[in-house]
C-alpha positions as CSV (number, residue, x, y, z in Angstrom):
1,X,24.9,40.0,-5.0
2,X,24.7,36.7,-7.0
3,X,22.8,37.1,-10.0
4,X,20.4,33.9,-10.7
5,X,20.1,32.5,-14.2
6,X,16.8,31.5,-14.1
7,X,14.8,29.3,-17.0
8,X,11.0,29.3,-17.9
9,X,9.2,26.7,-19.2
10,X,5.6,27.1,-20.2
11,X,3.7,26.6,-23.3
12,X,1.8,29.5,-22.1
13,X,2.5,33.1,-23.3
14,X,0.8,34.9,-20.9
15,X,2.1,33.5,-17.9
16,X,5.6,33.4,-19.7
17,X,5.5,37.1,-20.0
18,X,4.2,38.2,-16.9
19,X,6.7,35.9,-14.7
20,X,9.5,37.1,-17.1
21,X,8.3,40.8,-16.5
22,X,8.8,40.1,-11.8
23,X,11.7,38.4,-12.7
24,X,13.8,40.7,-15.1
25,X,12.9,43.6,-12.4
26,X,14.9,41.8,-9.6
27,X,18.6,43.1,-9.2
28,X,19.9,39.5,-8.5
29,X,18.1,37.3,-11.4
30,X,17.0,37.5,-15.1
31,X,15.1,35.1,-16.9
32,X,18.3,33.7,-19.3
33,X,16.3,30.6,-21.6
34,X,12.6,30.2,-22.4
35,X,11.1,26.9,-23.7
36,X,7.3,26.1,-24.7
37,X,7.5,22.1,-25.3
38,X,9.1,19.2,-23.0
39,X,11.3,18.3,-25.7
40,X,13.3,21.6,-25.9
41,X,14.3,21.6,-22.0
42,X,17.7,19.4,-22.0
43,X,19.2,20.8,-25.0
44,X,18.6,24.1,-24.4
45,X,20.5,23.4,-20.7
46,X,23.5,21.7,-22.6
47,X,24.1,24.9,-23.8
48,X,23.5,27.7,-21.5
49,X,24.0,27.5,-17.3
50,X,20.7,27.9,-15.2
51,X,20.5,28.0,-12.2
52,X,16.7,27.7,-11.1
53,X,14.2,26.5,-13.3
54,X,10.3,27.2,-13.5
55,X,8.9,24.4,-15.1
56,X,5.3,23.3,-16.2
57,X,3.9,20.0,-15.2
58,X,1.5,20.1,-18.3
59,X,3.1,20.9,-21.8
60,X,3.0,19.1,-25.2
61,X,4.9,15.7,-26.0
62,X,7.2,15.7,-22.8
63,X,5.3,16.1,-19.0
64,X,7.3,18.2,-16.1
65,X,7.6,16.2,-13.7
66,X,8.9,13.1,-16.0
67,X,11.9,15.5,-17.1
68,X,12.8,16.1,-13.5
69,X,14.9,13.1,-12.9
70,X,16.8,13.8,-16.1
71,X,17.5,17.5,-15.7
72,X,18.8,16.3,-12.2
73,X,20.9,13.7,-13.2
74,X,22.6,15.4,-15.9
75,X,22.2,19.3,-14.8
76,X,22.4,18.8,-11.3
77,X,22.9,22.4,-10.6
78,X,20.0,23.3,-11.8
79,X,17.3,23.8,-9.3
80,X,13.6,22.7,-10.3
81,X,10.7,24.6,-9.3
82,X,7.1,23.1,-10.5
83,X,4.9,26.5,-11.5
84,X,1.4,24.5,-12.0
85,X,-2.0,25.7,-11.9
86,X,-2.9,22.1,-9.9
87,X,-2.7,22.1,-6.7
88,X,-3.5,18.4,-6.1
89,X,-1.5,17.1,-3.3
90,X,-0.7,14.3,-5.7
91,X,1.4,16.1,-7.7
92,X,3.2,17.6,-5.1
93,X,4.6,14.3,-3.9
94,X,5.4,13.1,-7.3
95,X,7.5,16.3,-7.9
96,X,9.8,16.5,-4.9
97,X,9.8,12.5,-5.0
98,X,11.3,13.1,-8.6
99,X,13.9,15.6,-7.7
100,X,11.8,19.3,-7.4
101,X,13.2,21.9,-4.7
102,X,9.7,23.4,-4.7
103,X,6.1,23.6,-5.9
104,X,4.4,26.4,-7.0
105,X,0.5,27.7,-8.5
106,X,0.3,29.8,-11.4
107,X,-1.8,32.6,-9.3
108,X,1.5,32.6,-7.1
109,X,2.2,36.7,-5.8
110,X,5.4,38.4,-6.9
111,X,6.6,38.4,-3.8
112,X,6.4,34.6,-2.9
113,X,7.9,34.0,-6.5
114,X,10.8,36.1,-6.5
115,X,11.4,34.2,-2.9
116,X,11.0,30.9,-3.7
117,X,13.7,31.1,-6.3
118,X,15.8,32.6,-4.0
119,X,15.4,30.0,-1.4
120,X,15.9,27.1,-4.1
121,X,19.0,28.2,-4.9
122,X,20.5,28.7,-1.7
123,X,20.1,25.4,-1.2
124,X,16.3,25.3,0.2
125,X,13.3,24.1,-0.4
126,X,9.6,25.9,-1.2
127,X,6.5,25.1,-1.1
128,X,3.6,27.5,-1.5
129,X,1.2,28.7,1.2
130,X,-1.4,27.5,-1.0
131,X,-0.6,23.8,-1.1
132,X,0.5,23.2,1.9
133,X,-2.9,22.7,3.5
134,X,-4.0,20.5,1.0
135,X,-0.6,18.3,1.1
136,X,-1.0,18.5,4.8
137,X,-4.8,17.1,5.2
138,X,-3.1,14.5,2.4
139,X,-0.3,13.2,5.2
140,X,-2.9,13.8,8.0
141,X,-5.3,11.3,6.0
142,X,-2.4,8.9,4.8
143,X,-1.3,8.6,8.8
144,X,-5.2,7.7,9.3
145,X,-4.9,4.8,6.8
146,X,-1.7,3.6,7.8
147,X,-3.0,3.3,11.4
148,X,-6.1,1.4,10.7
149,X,-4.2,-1.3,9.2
150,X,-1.8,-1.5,12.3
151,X,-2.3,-4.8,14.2
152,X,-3.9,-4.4,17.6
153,X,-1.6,-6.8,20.7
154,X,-5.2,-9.1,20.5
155,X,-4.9,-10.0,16.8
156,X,-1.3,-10.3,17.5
157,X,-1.7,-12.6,20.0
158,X,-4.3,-14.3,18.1
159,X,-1.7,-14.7,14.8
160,X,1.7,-15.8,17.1
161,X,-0.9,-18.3,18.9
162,X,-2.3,-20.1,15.6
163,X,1.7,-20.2,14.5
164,X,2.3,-22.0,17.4
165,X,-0.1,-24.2,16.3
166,X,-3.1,-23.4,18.4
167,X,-6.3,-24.3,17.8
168,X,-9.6,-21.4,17.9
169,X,-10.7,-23.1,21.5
170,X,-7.3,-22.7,22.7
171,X,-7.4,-19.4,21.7
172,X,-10.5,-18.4,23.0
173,X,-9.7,-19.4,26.0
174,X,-6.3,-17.7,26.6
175,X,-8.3,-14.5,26.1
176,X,-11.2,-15.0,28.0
177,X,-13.4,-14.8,24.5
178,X,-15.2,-17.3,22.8
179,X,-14.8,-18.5,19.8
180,X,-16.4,-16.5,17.3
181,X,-15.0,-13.5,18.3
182,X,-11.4,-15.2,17.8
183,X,-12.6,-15.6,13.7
184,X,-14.0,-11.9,14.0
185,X,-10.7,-10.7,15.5
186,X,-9.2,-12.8,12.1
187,X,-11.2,-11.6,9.8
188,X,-10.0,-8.2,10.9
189,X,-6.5,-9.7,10.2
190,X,-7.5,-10.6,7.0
191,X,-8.4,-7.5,5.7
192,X,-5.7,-5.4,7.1
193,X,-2.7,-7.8,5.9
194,X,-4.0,-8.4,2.7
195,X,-4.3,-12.4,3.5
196,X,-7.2,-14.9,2.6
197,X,-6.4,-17.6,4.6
198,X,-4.8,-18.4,8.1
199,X,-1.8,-19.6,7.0
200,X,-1.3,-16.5,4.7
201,X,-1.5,-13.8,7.5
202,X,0.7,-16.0,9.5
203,X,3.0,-16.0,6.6
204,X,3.2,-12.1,5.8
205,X,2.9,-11.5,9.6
206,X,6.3,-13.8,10.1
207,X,7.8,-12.1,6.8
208,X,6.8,-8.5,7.9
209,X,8.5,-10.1,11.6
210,X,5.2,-8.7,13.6
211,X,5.5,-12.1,15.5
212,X,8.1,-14.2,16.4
């Protein structure tokens, strides 16, 4: 069986120690490098081969997740794992967007640690039971925002009509509405493209290619 090199990083003793204590009682890892500050992470790497690393998001001088893209450029078989007490969904993103193969709490069980660096460095990710509700209600809530800024086909008739040059009574007309409820429909536009004018949302609409 493959035995894992794995490294901790944590400026905490007590959670040092007891993650050390799962880890060195696992017949196919040890715990081969400790560090306590940011700073001490990629030259203690240059020297010694790991294989998965635990690593805080919060220490002194150096942040966890802004050493990520360096260990992974550099050390790229190294595997990251984030061991936070945070589970903000926030976090999460920034992490595997930076280059982590998982995300894990503090209060994490033996048994979900010891397999989450096992999955990492067969190639995998992990991310913990724990967060995934959170990170999912995160997407679920993104998706909502995304879609209320989506264009219904009126307002994008309304936009490719005043590029043709229409005028609001032309307009109104063509959709069996009057005219103030053309402006409403605009100043719908307006708010979900970011524009102030008329000519602006046709602009971005034309860049973003939503009308011909």
């Amino acid at each position: 069986m493959d035995n894992i090199s794995v490294m901790l990083v944590d400026d905490h003793k007590v959670v040092r120690e007891g993650i050390k204590y799962i880890i060195n009682n696992q017949n196919d890892m040890k715990i081969v490098a400790e560090a306590t500050d940011g700073n001490e992470v990629l030259d203690i790497l240059g020297k010694i081969k790991v294989d998965v690393m635990l690593l805080d998001i919060k220490m002194r001088n150096v942040g966890g997740i802004s050493l990520i893209p360096k260990i992974v450029k550099d050390f790229g078989t190294c595997n990251v794992i984030i061991l936070s007490m945070y589970d903000n969904p926030n976090y999460v993103f920034e992490s595997i967007h930076a280059g982590a193969k998982g995300y894990l709490l503090k209060d994490v069980g033996s048994v979900e640690l010891v397999h989450a660096i096992r999955s990492v460095y067969r190639g995998n990710g992990f991310l913990q039971s724990a967060v995934t509700l959170p990170v999912l209600k995160k997407i679920a809530i993104d998706m909502q925002i995304e879609k209320s800024k989506v264009l219904t086909n009126t307002e994008l008739g309304i936009l490719s009509m005043l590029s043709d040059g229409r005028r609001y009574k032309e307009i109104a007309t063509a959709f069996s509405i009057s005219e103030e409820t053309v402006k409403r429909h605009l100043k719908k536009v307006y708010e979900k493209l970011g524009a102030s004018d008329k000519t602006e949302a046709v602009a971005i609409a034309l860049r973003q290619r939503l009308i011909d």
